[in-house]
N, C-alpha and C positions, 0 to 999 in steps of 0.2 A: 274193471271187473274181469275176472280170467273167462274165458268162453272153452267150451271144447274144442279139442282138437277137429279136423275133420275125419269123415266116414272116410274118404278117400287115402288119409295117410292112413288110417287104424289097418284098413283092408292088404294097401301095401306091404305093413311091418308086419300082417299075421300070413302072407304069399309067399315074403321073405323066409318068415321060418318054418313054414311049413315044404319051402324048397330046400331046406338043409342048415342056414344059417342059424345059428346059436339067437336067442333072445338078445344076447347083451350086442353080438354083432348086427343085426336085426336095427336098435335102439340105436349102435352108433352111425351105422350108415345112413338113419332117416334120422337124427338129430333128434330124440325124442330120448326121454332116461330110460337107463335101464329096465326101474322096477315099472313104469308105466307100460314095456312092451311086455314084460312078466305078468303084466297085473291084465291086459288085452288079450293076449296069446291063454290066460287062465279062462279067463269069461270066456272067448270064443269055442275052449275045445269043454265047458261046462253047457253053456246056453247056444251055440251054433250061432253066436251074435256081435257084432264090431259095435254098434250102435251105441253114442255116448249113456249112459242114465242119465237121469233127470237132475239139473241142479238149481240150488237155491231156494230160496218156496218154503211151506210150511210142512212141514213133515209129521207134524202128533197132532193136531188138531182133532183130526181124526178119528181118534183113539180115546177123544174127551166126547168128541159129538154122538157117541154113542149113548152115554149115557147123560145127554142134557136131558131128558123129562127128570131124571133122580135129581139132577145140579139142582135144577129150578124150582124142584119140590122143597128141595130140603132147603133152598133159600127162603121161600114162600114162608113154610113152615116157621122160622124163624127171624125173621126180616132186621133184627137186627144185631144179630152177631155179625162178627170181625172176620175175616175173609179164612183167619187160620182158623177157628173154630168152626166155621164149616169143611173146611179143609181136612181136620179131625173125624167130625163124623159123616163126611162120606167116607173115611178111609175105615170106620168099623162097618161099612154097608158095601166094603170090598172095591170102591176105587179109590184107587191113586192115583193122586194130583197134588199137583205144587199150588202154593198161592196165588205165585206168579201166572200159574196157567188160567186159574180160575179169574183171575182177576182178565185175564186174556180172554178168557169164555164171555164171561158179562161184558165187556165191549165189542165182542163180534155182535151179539144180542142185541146190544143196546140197551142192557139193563143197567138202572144207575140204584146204586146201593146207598142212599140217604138212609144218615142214621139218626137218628132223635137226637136230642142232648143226653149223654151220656158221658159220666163223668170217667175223665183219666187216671187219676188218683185222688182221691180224699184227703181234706185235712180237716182238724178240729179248729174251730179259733172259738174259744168259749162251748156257747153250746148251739153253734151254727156248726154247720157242714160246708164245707166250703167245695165248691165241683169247680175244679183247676180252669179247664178249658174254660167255661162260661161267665167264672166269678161270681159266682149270683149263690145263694144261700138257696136252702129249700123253701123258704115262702116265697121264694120269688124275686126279692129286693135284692139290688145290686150292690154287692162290697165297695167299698171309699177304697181310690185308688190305694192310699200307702196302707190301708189295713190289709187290703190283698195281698201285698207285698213281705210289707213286713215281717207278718204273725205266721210264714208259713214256715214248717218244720214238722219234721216224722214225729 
């Protein structure tokens, strides 16, 4: 994994050009590229700073944990819609978030989103209903292997 450079070279390459040397010559004399001493010599004469930023980490979390009491509400509220349908309407309650993120929120939490049986698609075989995932009819009783099988079609 790459690390920052040191303080001690940053300092150097911005002593260097601020005694006269061009950035690129700067960059070649302390082996370091071009655009990094451009990009340090910019930060120091913006912010008076050599000091690497922060790298790696989580960077928007942040920005969702603001509004976990709304997340939580609204999953509460509806405990078993699908992570994009909440995803929806928080986004008409003015946040935006990805699924992926949400689904990131509820495991920081520790919230586990069991969903009932709820059917995937429907079919008809007669005059049962047949709930894909589960196989089982609405009264209850469980489809015979090759009927499940066989009889399915749009």
């Amino acid at each position: 994994m790459p690390a920052a450079l040191s303080p001690d070279l940053r300092k150097r390459v911005i002593v260097a050009i601020e005694a006269g040397s061009s950035c690129r010559q700067a960059a070649q004399r302390f082996g370091v590229g071009e655009a990094t001493a451009i990009g340090w010599y910019a930060r120091f004469r913006q912010q008076g700073d050599v000091t690497a930023k922060p790298m790696g980490g989580d960077r928007n979390s942040h920005h969702i944990e603001v509004h976990a009491a709304l997340i939580i509400a609204a999953s509460e509220a509806r405990p078993q819609a699908y992570l994009r349908e909440l995803r929806d309407s928080l986004r008409e309650r003015g946040v935006v978030i990805s699924t992926s993120g949400l689904h990131r929120f509820f495991a920081r939490h520790g919230i586990t989103r069991k969903r009932m049986a709820r059917p995937v698609g429907k079919w008809f075989l007669g005059s049962s209903l047949i709930c894909l995932h589960k196989r089982i009819r609405p009264s209850g009783e469980p489809l015979a292997k090759m009927e499940s099988r066989a009889s399915w079609s749009r």
